[in-house]
C-alpha positions in Angstrom: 120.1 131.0 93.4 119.5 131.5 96.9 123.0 133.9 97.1 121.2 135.9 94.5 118.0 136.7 96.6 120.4 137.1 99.6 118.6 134.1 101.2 120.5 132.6 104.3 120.4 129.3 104.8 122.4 126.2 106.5 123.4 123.5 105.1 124.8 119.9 106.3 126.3 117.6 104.8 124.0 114.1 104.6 126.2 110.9 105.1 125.2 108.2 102.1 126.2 104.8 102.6 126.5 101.7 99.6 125.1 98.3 100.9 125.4 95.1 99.2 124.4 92.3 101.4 125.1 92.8 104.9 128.3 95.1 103.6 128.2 98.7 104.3 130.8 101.5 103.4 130.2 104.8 103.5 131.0 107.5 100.7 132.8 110.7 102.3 135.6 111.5 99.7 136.7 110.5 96.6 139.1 107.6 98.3 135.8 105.8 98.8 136.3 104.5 95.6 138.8 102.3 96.7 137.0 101.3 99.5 134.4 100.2 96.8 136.9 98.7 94.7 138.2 96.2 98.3 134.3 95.3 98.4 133.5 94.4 95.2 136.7 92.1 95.0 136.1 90.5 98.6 132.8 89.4 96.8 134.1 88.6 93.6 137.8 87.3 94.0 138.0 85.6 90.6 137.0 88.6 88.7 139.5 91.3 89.9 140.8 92.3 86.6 137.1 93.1 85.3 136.8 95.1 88.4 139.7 97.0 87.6 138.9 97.9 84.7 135.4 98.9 85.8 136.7 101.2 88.7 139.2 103.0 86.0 136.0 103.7 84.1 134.5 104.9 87.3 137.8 107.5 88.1 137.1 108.8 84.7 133.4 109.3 84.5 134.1 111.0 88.0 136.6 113.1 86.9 134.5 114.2 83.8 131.8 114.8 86.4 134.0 117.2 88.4 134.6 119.4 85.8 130.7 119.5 84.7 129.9 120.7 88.1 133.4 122.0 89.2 131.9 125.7 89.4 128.3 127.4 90.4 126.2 127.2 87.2 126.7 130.5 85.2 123.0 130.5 84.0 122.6 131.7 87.7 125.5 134.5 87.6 125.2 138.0 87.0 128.5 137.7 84.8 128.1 141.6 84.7 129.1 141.9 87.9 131.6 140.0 88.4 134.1 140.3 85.3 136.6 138.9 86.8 135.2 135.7 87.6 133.7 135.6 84.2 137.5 136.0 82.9 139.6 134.0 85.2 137.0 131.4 86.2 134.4 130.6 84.1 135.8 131.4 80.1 139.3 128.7 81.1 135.8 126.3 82.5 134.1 126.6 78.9 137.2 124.9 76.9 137.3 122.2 80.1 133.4 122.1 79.5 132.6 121.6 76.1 135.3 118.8 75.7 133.9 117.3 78.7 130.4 117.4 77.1 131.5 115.6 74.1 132.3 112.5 76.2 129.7 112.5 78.6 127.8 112.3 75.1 129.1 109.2 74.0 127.8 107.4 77.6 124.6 107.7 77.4 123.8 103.7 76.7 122.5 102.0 79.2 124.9 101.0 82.1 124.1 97.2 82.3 124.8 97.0 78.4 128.2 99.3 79.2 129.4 96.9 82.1 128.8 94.0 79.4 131.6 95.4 77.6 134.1 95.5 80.7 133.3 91.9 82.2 131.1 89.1 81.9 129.9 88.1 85.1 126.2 89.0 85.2 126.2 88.9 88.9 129.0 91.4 89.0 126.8 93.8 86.8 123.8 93.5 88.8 125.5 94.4 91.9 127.2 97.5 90.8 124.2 98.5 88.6 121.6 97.7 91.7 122.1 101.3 92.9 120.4 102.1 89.4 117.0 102.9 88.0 117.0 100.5 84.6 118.3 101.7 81.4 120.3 104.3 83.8 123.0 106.3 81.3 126.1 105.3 82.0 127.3 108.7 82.2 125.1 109.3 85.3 125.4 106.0 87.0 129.4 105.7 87.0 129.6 109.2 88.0 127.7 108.8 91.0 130.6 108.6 93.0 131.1 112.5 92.2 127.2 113.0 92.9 127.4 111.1 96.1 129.1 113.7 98.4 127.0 116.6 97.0 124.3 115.5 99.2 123.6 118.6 101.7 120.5 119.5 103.7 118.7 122.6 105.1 119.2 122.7 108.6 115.8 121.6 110.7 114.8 119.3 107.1 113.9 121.0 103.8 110.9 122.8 104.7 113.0 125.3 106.0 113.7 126.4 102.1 110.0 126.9 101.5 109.8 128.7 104.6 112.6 131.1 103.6 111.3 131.7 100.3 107.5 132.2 101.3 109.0 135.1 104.1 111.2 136.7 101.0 108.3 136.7 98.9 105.9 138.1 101.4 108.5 140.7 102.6 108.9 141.6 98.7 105.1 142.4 98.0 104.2 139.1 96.9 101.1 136.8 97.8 100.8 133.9 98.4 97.1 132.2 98.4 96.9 128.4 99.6 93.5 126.5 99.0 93.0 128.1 95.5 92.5 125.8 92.8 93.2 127.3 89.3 90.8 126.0 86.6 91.5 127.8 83.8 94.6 128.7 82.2 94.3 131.5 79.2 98.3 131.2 77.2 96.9 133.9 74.9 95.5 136.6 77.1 97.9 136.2 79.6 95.0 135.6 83.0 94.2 132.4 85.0 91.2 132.0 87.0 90.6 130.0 90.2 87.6 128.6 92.1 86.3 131.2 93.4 85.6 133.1 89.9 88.9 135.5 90.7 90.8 136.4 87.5 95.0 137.3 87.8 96.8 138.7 84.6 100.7 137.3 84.5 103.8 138.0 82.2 105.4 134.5 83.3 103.5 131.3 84.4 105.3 128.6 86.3 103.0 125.6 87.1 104.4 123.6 89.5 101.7 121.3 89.7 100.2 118.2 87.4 101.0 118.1 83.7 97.8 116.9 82.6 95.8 119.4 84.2 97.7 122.6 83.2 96.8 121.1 79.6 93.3 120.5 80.8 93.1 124.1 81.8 93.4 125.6 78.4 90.2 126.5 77.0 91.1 125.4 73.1 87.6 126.2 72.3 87.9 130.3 72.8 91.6 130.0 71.0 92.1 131.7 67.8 95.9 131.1 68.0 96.3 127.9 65.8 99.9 127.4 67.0 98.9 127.3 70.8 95.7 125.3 70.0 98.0 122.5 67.8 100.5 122.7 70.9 97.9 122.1 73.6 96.5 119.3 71.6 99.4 117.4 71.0 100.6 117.9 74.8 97.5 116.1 75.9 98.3 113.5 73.6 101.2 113.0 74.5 100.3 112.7 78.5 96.7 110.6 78.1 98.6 107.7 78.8 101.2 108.7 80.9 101.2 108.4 85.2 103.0 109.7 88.0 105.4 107.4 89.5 106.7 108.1 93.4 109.9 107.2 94.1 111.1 107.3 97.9 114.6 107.3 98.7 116.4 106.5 101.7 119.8 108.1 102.9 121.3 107.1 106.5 
């Protein structure tokens, strides 16, 4: 996305380590897994052929993985551009893809109740699944190994990609206006209005802010589309009960 704009940016590569106990390896390629695979059976000596058949699991999840993100995403390629990438690259990616899909499908149980099915030490499950939010699909949690060495950083810490985009948007006619709290949101007409009593017309909205409020800020009252009304409606609903949860993660 940021090639498309012709945004420049630097990016490092952000070491992640696994811990368990006061044993640390760190992920750089894909021959961490055996690394992994040497921890986990230093810990667990009488369960090597469970963790066998857990880390063949693991190759394959990660292999199914690579093809998924084996290529940019063509939902951000001008494909009429670039023919011959559309030809050579991405239509021999589609037949890799859409098998590929079909099993990731079928791993979507959780990954404690997966592991269940591989070994039955509970201690062994808890440790590999540790890493994991609860109910984590297995799909995403075994494949991690893949996910682990896409971690890359802006140079001088992420602000430097809101920087880059507030100058391109600036230097393309846009503004930006900070301190402005929107309090009404108009789906039908197409306007919002802020604080201060100023009204802006748009062809696309994208709130990037709190669920509940957007929803808030439709005035169902001055509606006449009963569609948008019955939508806005059932979106607050939905969200009355619901809370943000912040999550803080640590990578050395």
């Amino acid at each position: 996305m940021l090639r498309q704009l012709g945004i420049e940016i630097d990016f490092v590569k952000s070491p992640v380590t696994i811990g368990i106990g006061d044993r640390v390896i760190r992920i750089e390629d894909r021959d961490s897994i055996i690394q992994y695979e040497e921890l986990l059976n230093s810990l667990f000596p009488d369960s090597k052929k469970d963790i066998n058949r857990i880390m063949l699991e693991i190759r394959k999840i990660v292999d199914y993985m690579d093809v998924l993100y084996g290529i940019d995403n063509p939902l951000f390629l001008d494909l009429k551009k670039d023919k011959k990438y559309l030809l050579k690259v991405i239509l021999p990616w589609m037949f890799k893809f859409m098998n590929t899909v079909r099993k990731i499908n079928s791993l979507k149980e959780p990954v404690d109740n997966y592991l269940r099915k591989l070994t039955g030490n509970r201690q062994l499950i808890d440790t590999i699944a540790q890493h994991f939010f609860q109910k984590t699909p297995t799909s995403f949690a075994l494949g991690y190994f893949s996910l682990y060495l896409d971690y890359y950083y802006p140079k001088g810490g992420t602000a430097v990609l809101i920087d880059k985009m507030v100058e391109f948007i600036r230097r393309n006619g846009g503004e930006i206006k900070t301190s402005t709290a929107i309090v009404t949101v108009n789906p039908e007409e197409k306007y919002v209005t802020d604080d201060k009593g100023n009204k802006a017309g748009y062809d696309k909205l994208v709130w990037a802010a709190d669920m509940k409020q957007l929803f808030r800020s439709i005035p169902r009252d001055i509606l006449s589309d009963k569609r948008i009304i019955r939508t806005v409606s059932e979106k607050l609903t939905l969200l009355k009960d619901l809370r943000a949860e912040i999550l803080y993660l640590r990578f050395t």
